[in-house]
C-alpha positions in Angstrom: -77.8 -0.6 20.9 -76.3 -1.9 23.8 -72.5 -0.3 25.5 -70.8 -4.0 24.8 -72.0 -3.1 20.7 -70.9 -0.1 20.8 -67.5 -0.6 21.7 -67.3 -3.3 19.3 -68.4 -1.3 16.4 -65.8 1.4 17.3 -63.0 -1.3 17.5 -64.3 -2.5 14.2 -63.5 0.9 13.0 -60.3 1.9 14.6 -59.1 -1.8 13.1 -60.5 -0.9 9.3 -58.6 2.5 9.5 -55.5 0.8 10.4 -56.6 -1.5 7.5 -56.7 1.1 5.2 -54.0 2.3 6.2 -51.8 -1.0 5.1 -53.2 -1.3 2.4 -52.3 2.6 0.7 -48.7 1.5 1.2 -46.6 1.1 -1.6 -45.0 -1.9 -2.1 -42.2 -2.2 -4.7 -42.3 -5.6 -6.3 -38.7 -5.9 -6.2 -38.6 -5.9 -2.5 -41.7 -8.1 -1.9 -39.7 -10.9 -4.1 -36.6 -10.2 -2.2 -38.7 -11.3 0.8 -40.1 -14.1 -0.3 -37.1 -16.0 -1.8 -35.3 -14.8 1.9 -38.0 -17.2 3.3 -37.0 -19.9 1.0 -33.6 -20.1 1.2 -33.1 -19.8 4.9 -35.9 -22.4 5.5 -34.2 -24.4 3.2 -30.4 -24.6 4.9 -32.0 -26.5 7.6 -29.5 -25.1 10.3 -29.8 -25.5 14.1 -30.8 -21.7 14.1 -32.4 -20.4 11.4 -34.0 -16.9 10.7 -35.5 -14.8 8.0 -36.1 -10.8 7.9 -38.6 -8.7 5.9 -38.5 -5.3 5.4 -41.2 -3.4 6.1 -42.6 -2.1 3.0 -42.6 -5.8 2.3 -44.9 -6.5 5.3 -47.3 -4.4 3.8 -47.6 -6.9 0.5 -48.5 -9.3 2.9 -51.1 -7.4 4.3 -52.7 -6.6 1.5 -53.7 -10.8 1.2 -56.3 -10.1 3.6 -59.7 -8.5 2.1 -63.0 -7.5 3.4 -64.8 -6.1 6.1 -63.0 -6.9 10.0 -65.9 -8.5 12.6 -65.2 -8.5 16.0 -66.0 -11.3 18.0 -66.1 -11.0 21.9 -63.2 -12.8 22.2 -61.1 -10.8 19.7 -62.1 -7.8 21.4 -61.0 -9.1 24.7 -57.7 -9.8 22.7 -57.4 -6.2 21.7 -57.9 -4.8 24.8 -55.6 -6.7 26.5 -53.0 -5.0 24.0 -53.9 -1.9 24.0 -52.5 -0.4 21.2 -51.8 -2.9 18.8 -54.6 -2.8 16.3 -52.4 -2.6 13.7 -50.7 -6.1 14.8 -54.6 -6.8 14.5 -54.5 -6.1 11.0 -51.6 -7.9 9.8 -52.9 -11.3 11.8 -56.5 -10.8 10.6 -55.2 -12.5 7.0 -55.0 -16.0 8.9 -57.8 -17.0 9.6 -56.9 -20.3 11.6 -54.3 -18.2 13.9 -57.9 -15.4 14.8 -59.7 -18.6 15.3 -57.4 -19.3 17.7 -57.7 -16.2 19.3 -60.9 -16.5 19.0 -60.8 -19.5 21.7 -59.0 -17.6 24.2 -55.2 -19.5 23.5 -53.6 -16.1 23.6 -51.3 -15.8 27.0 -50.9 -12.6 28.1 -47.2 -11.3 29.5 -46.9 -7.9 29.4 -43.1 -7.8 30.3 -40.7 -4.6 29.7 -37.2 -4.2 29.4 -36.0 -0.6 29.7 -33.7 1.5 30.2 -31.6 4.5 28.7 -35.7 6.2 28.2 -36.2 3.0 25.7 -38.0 0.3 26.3 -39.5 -3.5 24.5 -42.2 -4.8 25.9 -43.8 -8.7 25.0 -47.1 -7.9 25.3 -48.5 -11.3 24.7 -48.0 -14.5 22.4 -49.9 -17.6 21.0 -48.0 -20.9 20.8 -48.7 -24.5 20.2 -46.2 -27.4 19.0 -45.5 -26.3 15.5 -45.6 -21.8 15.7 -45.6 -19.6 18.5 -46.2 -15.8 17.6 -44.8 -13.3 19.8 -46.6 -10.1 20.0 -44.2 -6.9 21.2 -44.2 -3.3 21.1 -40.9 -0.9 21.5 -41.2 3.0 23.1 -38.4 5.2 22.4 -36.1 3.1 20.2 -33.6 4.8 17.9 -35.1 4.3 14.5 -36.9 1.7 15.2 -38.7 2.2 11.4 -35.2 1.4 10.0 -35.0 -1.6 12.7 -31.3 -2.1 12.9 -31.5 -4.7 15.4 -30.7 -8.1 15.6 -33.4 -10.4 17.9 -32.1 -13.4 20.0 -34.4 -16.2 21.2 -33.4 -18.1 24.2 -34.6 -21.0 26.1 -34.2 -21.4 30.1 -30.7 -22.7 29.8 -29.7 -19.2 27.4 -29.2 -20.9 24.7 -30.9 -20.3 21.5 -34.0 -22.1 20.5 -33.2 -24.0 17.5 -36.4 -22.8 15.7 -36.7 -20.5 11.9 -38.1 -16.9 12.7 -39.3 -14.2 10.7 -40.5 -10.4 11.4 -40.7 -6.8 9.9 -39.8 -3.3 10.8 -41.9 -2.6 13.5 -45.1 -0.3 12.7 -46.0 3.4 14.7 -49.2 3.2 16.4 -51.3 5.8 17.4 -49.4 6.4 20.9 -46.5 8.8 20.0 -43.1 7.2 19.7 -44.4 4.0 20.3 -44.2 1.1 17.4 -45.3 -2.8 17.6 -44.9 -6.0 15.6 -44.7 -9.6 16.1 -42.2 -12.4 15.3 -43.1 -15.5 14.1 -41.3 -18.8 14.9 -41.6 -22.1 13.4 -40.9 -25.1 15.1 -39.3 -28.3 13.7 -37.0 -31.3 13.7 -38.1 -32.3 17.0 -38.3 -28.7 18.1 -40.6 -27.3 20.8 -41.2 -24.3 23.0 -39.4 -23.9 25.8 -40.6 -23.3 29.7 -39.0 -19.9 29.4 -38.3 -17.7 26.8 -36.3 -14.5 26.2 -36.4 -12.5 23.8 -33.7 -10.2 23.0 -33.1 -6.8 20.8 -29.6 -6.1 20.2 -28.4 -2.7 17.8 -26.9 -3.1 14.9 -24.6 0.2 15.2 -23.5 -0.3 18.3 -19.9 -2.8 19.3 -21.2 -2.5 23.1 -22.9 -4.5 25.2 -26.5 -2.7 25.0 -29.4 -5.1 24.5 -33.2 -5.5 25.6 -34.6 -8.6 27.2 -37.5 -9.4 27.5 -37.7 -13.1 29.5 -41.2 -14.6 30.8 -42.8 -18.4 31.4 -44.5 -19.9 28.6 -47.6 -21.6 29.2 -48.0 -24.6 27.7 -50.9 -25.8 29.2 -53.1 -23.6 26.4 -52.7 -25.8 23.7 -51.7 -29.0 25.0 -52.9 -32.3 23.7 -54.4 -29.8 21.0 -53.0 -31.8 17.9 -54.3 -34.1 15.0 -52.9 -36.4 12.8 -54.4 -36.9 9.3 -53.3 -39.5 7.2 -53.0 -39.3 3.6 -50.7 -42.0 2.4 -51.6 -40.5 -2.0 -48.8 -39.9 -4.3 -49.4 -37.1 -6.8 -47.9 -37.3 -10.4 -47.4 -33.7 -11.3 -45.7 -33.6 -14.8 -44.2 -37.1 -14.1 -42.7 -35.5 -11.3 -43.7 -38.4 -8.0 -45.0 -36.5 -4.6 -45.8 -38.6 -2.1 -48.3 -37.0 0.4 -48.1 -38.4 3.4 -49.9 -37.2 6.3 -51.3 -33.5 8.0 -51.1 -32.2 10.5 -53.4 -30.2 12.5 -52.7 -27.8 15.3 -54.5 -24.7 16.8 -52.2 -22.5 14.9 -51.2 -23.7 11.3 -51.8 -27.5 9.5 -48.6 -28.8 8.5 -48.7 -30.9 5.0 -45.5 -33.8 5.6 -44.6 -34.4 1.3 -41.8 -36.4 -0.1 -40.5 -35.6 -3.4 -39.4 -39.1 -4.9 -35.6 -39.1 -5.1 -35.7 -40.6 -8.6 -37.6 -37.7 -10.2 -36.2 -36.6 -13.4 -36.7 -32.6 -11.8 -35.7 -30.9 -8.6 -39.1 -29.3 -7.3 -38.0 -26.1 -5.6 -42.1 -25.8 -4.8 -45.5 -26.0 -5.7 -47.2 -23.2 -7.7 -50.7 -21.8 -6.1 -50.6 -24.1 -3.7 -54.2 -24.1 -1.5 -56.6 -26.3 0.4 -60.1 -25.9 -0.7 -63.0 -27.4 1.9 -66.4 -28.1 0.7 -67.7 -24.2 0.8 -65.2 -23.3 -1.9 -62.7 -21.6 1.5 -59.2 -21.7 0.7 -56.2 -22.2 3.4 -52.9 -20.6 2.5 -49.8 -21.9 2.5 -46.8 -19.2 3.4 -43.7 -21.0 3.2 -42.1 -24.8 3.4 -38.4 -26.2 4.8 -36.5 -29.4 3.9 -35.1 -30.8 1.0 -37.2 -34.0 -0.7 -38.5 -34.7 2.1 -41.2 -31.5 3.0 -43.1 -29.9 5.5 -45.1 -27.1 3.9 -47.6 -24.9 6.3 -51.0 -23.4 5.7 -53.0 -21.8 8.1 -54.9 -23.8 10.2 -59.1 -24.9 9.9 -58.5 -26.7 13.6 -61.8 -25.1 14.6 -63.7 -25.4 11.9 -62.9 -29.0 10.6 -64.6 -28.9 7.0 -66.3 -31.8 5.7 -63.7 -32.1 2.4 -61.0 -30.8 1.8 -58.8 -30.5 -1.7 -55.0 -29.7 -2.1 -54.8 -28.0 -5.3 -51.6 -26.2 -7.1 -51.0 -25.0 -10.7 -47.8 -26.9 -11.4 -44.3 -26.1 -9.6 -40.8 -24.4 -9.7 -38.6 -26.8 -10.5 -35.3 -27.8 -13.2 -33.6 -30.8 -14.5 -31.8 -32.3 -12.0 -28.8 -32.5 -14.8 -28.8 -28.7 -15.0 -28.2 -28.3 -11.0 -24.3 -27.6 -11.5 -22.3 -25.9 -13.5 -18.7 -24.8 -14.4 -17.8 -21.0 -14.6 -14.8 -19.5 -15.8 -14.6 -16.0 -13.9 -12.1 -14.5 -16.8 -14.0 -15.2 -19.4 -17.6 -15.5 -17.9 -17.8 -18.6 -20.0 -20.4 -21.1 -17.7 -20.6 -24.7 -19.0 -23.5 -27.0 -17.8 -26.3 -25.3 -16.0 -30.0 -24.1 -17.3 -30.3 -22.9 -21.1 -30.5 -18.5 -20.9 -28.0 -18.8 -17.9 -25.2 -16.0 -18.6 -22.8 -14.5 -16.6 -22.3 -11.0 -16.5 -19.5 -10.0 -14.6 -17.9 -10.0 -11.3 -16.4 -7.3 -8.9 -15.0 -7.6 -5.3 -16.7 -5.8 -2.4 -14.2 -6.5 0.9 -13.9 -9.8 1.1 -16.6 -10.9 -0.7 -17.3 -11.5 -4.4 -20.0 -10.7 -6.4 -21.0 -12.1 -9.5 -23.6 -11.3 -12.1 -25.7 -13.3 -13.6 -28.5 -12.7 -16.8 -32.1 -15.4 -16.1 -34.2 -14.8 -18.7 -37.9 -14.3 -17.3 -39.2 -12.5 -14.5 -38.8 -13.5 -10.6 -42.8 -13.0 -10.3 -44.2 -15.0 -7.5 -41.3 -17.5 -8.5 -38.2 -18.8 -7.1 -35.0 -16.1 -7.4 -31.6 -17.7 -8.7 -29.5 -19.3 -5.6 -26.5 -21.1 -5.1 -26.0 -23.9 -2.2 -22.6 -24.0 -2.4 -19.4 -23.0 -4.7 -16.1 -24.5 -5.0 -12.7 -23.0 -6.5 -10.0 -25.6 -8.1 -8.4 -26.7 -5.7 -11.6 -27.9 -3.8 -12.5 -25.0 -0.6 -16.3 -24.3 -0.6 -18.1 -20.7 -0.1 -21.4 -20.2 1.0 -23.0 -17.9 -0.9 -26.0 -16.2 1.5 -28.0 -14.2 -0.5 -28.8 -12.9 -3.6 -30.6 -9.5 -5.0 -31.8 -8.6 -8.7 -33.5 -6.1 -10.8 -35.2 -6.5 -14.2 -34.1 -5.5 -17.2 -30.6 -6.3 -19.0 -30.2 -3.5 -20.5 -32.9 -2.6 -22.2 -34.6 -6.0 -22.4 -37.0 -6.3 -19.9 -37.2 -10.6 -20.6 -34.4 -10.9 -18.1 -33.5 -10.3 -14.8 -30.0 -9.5 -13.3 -29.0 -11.4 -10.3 -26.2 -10.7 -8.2 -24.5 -13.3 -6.1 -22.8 -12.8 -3.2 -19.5 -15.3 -2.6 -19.0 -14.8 1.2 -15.3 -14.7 1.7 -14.6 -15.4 -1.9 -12.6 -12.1 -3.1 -9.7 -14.0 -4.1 -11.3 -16.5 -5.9 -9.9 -16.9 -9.6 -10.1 -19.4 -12.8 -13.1 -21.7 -12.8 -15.5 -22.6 -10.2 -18.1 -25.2 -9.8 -21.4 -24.0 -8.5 -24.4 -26.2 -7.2 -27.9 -24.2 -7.9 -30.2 -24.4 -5.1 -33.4 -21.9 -6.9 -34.1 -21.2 -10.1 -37.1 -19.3 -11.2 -38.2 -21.8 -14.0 -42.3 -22.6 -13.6 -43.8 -25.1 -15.3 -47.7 -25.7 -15.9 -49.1 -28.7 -14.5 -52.9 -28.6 -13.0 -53.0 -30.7 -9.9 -55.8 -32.0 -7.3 -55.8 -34.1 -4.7 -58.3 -35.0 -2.0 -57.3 -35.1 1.5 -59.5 -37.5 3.7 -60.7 -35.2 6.2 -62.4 -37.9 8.6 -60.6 -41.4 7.7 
């Protein structure tokens, strides 16, 4: 066995331990929901800056997607070595396969730029980008609890202002270098969005009203990926339950494959999204899809097959999440928790103030289980002002039926809101069974 083997089969090791590791993790289902309907709903308000958090017991859920035995290639061991340190980063990537591919051809661009001061210090150890998703790759030494990560993370183009892109990441992990932790943040590009020449990245506390931040600012080369783009075109329209999708085109980057739907306007339903959505090539592989943003008319990303084109390939879903588009609004009466119009098992609970915000509690029969969580786009008091309403949490159970779930609402600002109210839903966790297949014409 030669030296080169050798240190591959012990990375292959010191990445399966870290594996394992994940994997023992508990993961409350609760929270892993709470994640994932996070994702929706801030994709979903379409903003000019747009983020999502997970926690990170919630990180580990999606971990635990990723099976089998790690194999190191040359490359990917070239990868890990030039982040030394961040095999359990390693771990969490090695679920997508198009994004190790990627790796695999060398796209990675290593920075390796630290911020520090005050004995703490961030440093962006390295990042892949192309047109659609750039992941940044970062590891912080002697943070104050960094596990509980009560900081709030700026990205900023050349000019300092922010990059109008959605971003997600997770409570950073410990590695096996005392007091040092690592993670990565992932950033989605859209709406004519692109990455910048420079980027910073910047850690601000939570706790603290002072001026005390981290950043982290470094060149982005471009160069890696460009031109590195295809355009498939589809031009099918699906019929799922009568509901009309239009499929339109995909496309394919180093990084992800974005699928470009449109939902026809004159749909009886409003599809929140597809059930078990995959793509399924010719050797039975399936390609994830994580999340989508927009309204009717869709973008909705899997993980990318750019280096290994299959010969077919097959979108398939079990139905969607959707409801009549007649039961989107409804009428509540905060006295007497009396809600008119809106979906059949939709009660009210109660309400309570907390500061200046409003809370109001709501029975949906069924489980949140890999579905959409109950959400609001907007609410209105008589005399016409609108409240956002920017998140929601729930348990199961009402009482001792464990058919429903309890969802709590927040009304931002809305502590003095009295009488009725009309409220637009944006989500609601009702999942209908619909088969669906649709060939996507791989080489037109």
């Amino acid at each position: 066995m030669t030296d080169e083997q050798k240190s591959f089969e012990t990375l292959e090791e010191r990445l399966n331990a870290r594996k394992t590791e994940y994997e023992t993790m508990p993961v409350p289902d609760a929270t892993y929901q709470a994640v994932q309907s996070g994702i929706r709903q801030a994709a979903r308000k379409r903003k000019s800056r747009l983020r999502w958090y997970m926690s990170s017991i919630s990180a580990a859920a999606l971990i635990l997607l990723f099976t089998g035995c790690i194999r190191v290639s040359p490359a990917f061991a070239s990868f890990v070595e030039q982040l030394p340190g961040m095999e359990g980063i390693v771990s969490m990537i090695r679920q997508d396969k198009g994004l190790m591919m990627a790796i695999d051809k060398s796209l990675l661009q290593k920075v390796g730029v630290t911020d520090e001061h005050d004995g703490a210090s961030v440093t962006v150890e390295g990042i892949i980008t192309d047109e659609s998703r750039m992941v940044i790759f970062y590891t912080m030494k002697g943070m104050k609890d960094p596990e509980k990560f009560n900081y709030d993370i700026d990205l900023l183009d050349e000019n300092g202002k922010d990059l109008p892109v959605a971003f997600g990441y997770s409570s950073p992990k410990s590695t096996s270098d005392e007091n040092v932790y690592e993670n990565m943040i992932d950033v989605i590009f859209s709406d004519g969005a692109s990455p910048p020449e420079e980027l910073s990245v910047v850690f601000k506390p939570r706790d603290t009203a002072g001026s005390e931040k981290w950043k982290v600012t470094f060149p982005v080369d471009k160069n890696l990926t460009k031109g590195m783009k295809k355009v498939i075109p589809v031009n099918q329209t699906l019929t799922v339950d009568g509901q009309l999708i239009d499929v339109k085109e995909a496309t394919l980057y180093p990084t992800r494959l974005v699928l470009d739907v449109n939902f026809d306007p004159k749909n009886t339903k409003k599809v929140f999204g597809l059930s078990d959505l995959q793509l399924v090539d010719e050797q039975g592989r399936a390609w994830r899809t994580d999340t989508s943003t927009g309204g009717d008319e869709r973008s909705i990303y899997f993980e990318s097959m750019y280096f290994s084109i299959p010969k077919k390939l097959t979108l398939q879903g079990s139905g969607f999440s959707g409801l009549d588009k007649k039961d989107l609004d409804l009428s509540l009466d905060l006295k007497s928790h009396q809600i008119t119009g809106g979906p059949l098992g939709l009660k009210m609970l109660g309400s309570k103030v907390e500061g200046k915000d409003l809370i109001i509690d709501f029975s949906v029969a069924g489980s949140m289980d890999g579905g959409f969580v109950l959400s609001f786009g907007n609410v209105t008091d008589s005399a016409g002002k609108s409240y956002e309403v920017p998140g929601s949490s729930w348990s199961s159970g009402e009482g001792t039926d464990d058919s429903h779930t309890i969802v709590s609402s927040t009304v931002e600002n809305g502590a003095k809101m009295q009488g009725k109210i009309q409220m637009h839903i944006s989500t609601y966790p009702m999942k209908i069974k619909s088969p669906f297949s649709l060939e996507i014409p791989v080489n037109p």
